[in-house]
N, C-alpha and C positions, 0 to 999 in steps of 0.2 A: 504494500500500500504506500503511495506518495501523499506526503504531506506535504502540504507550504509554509515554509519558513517565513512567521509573520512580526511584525514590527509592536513590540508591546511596553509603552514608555520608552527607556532609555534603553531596553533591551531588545529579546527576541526571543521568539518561542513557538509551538507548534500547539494546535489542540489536537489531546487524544481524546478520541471517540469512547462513551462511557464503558460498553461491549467490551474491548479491548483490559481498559481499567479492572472491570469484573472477574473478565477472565483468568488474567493475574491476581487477581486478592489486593488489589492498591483502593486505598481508600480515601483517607485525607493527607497522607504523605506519603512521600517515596525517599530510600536512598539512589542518589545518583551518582557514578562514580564512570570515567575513562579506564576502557579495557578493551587492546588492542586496537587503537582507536576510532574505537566505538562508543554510544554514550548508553550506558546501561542505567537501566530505571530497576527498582528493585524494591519489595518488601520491609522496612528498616528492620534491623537484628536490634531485638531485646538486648539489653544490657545482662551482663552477667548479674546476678542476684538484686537484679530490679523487684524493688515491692518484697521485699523481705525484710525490711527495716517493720514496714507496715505491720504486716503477717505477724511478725516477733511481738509485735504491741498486742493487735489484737489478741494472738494468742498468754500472754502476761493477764491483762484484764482479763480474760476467762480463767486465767486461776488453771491452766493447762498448763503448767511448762515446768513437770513435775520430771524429774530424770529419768529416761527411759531405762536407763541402765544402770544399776546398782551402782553405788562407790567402789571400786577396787583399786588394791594397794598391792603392789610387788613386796618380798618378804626383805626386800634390803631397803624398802623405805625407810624404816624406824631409824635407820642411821646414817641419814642427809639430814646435812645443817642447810639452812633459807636466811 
């Protein structure tokens, strides 16, 4: 498919057709990055442990964040100084 490269303020830019949008999963944003140059539109990638600052809280206020896994102590603990 041709698009026309169009004049938009000080820039320039193309309209994709929504179809196209959908069919990739693109919504209200995109990563855009140069690759072999080409200009690739893309998905944005999540942040590693995005929304787990959150998670952690809500899960505190529920009174959930009980250790899942006992205490344990190796037997040469008892004789390290801190």
């Amino acid at each position: 498919m041709k698009v026309a490269i169009r004049r938009m303020g000080n820039s320039q830019g193309v309209l994709i057709p929504k179809p196209l949008l959908v069919q990739v999963g693109l919504e209200r944003e995109a990563e855009m990055v140069i690759e072999k140059g080409c200009i690739v539109l893309r998905r944005p990638q999540e942040k590693a442990r995005e929304g787990w600052a959150e998670a952690s809280r809500k899960i505190a206020e529920a009174e959930d964040d009980k250790l899942v896994w006992p205490e344990f102590t190796n037997d040469e603990d008892a004789e390290l100084r801190w």
